[in-house]
C-alpha positions as CSV (number, residue, x, y, z in Angstrom):
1,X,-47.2,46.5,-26.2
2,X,-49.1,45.5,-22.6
3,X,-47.5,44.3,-20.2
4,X,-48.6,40.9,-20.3
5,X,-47.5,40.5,-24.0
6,X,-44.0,41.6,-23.0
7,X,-43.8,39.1,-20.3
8,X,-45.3,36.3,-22.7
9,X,-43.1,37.7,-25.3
10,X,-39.5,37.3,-23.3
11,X,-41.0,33.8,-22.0
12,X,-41.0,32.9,-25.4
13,X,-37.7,34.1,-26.2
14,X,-36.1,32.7,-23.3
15,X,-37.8,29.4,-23.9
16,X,-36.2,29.2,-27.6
17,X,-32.9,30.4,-26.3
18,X,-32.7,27.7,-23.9
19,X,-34.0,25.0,-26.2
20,X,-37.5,24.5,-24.9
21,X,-38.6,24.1,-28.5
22,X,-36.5,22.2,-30.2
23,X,-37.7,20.0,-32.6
24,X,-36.4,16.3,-33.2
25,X,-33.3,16.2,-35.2
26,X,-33.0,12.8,-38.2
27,X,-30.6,11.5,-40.2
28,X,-31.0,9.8,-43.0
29,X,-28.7,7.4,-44.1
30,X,-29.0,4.9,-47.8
31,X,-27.4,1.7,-48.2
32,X,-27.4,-0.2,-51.3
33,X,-27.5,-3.8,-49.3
34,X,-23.7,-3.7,-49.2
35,X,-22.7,-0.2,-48.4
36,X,-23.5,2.5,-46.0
37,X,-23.8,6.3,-46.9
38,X,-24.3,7.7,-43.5
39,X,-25.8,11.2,-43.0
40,X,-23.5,13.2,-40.6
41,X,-25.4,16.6,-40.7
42,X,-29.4,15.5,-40.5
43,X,-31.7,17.6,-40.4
44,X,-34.4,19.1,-37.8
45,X,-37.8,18.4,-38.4
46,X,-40.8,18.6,-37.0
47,X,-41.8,15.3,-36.3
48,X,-42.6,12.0,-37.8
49,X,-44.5,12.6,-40.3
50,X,-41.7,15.8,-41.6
51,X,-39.1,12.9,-41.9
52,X,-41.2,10.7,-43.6
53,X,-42.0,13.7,-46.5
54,X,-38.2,14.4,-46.2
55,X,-37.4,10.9,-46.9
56,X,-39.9,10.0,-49.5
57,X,-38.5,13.2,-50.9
58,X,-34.5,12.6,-50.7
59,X,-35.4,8.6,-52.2
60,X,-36.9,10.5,-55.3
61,X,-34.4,13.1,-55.6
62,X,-31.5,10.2,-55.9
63,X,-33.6,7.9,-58.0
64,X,-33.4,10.7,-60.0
65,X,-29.9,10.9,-59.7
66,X,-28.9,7.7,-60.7
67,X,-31.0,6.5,-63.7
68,X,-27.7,6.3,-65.5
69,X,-27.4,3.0,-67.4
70,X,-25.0,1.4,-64.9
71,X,-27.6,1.6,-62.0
72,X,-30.6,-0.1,-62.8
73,X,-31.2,-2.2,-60.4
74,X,-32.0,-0.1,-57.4
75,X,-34.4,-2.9,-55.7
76,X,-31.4,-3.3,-52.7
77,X,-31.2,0.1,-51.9
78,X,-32.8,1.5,-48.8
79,X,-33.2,4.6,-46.7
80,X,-33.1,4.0,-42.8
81,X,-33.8,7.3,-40.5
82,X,-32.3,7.4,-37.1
83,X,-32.9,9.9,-34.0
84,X,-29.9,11.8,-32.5
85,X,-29.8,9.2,-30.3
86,X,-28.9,6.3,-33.3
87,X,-32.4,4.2,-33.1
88,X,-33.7,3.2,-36.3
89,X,-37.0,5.5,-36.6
90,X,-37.9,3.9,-40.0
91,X,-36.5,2.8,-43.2
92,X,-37.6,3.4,-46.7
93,X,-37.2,1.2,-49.3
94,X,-36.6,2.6,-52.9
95,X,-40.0,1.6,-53.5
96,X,-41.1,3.7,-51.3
97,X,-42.5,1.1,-49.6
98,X,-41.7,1.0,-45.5
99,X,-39.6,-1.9,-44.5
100,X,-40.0,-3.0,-41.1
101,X,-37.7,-2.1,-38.2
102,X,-35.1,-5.3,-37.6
103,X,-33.6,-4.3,-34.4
């Protein structure tokens, strides 16, 4: 290894050490238009369009979930995505159809 590679190379470690390259943390909380189930742990992402796949992806994996008898109606039931910060990114309805930001 050159010297310039090393010195690139430690930059680059330092960089990620001290957080230079983090990426944007969401959480991803569903209500059912009564009830809140917040998401404490989130997860980090990319970006934007990572949370959107992750969403679109978590709505399907609980419609899954809950095609028991009782829960039919899942028409009230949303997905709403929030920064680390708590502002609304997005929500999802279980349509899969974006809902517009109310702030």
């Amino acid at each position: 290894m050159g010297a310039t590679t090393g010195v690139v190379l430690a930059l680059v470690v330092i960089r990620s050490l001290t957080g230079a390259f983090a990426v944007p943390r969401y959480f991803f909380h569903f209500s059912d238009g009564k009830r809140r189930f917040s998401d404490d742990t989130g997860a980090d992402l990319s970006g934007l369009s990572a949370a959107r796949a992750h969403a679109v992806a978590q709505v399907r994996d609980m419609k899954a979930a809950m095609c028991a008898p009782g829960i039919q109606d899942l028409s009230g039931w949303t997905m709403s995505v929030h920064d680390t910060q708590g502002r609304s990114v997005f929500e999802l309805g279980f349509d899969l159809k974006p809902h517009r930001n109310v702030p």
